[in-house]
N, C-alpha and C positions, 0 to 999 in steps of 0.2 A: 454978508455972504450972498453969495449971485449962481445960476447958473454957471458953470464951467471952470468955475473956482477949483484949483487945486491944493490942497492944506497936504503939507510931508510931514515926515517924523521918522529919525534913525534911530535905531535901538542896536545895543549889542549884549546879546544876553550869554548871562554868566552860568558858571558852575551850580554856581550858589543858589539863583532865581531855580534851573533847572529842579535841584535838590527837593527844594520849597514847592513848588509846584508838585513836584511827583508826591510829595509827605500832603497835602491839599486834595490834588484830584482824585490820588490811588492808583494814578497810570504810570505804574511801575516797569512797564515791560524792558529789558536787557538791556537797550539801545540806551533805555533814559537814565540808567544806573550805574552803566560798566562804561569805561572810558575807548575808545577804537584808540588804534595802534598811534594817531596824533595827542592820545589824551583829552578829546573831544568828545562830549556827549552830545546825545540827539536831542534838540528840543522838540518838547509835545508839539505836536501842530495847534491844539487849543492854547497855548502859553503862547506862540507865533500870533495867533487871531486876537491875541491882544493888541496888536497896532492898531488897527484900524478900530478896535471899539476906545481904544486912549485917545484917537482923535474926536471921534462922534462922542466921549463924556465930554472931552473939551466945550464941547459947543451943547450940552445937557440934552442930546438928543436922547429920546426912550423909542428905543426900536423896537419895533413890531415884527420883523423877521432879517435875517441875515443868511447869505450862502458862500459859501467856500468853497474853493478849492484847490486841496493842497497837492501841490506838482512839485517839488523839490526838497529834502531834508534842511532843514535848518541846522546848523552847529554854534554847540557854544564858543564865543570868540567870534562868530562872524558878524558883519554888519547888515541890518537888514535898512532897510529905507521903504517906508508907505504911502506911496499917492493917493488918495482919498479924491476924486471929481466929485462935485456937486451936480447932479444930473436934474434933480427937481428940487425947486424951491419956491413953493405956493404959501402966502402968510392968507389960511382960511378964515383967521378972524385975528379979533387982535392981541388973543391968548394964546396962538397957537397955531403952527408953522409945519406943514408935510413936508418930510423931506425922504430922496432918496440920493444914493452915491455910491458909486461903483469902486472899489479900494485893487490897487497891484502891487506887490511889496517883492524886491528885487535885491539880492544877496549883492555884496562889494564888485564880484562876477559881472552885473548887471542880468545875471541868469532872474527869473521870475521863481520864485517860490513857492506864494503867495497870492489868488485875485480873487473877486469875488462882490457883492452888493450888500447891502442894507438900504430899510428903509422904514421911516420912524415918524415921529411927532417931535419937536420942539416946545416947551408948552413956556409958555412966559413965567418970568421970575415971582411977578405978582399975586400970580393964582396960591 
């Protein structure tokens, strides 16, 4: 992993995950429960910010903070896709690696939904 590295990842979340999530968080509100006139529910925007943290476990990153913002509804059925850049990547010692990455995540539309940073530690497998 390098500076300006880009790592994707498409998701298309279901009925079901929705469901799950609202029985989990508590964020019950209408939109996540009741179906709109397509038979589509709203996904939580925290269930959406799950792409970009499914990329950063991938790479066992432990983030020290994260920012969002959410610009677009998400529906179950649609496809989402997350760019994740590698903005900083300093190996400070030989256990342990700063990193930050700025994530965009973009509906079938190409419409943005989804952008936002993190930025964390890496810590070696060995520790």
């Amino acid at each position: 992993m390098k500076v300006g590295d880009i790592i994707s990842w498409e998701k298309v979340f279901t009925v079901e995950e929705v469901k799950a999530f609202t029985e989990l968080s508590g964020d019950s509100g209408v939109h996540h429960v009741i179906p709109d006139e397509r038979g589509r529910l709203t996904v939580q925007g925290l269930l959406t910010a799950t792409l970009p943290t499914k990329i950063g476990g991938d790479f066992n990153v432990l983030a020290s903070h994260m920012t969002f913002h959410f610009l677009r509804p998400v529906f179950t059925g649609d496809s989402i896709q997350c760019d994740v850049q590698i903005e900083t990547y300093n190996e400070v010692s030989d256990t342990r690696i700063e990193i930050e990455a700025t994530f965009t995540c973009k509906n079938r539309l190409d419409k943005v939904v989804l952008n936002g940073s993190f930025a964390g530690i890496i810590k070696d497998k060995r520790v």
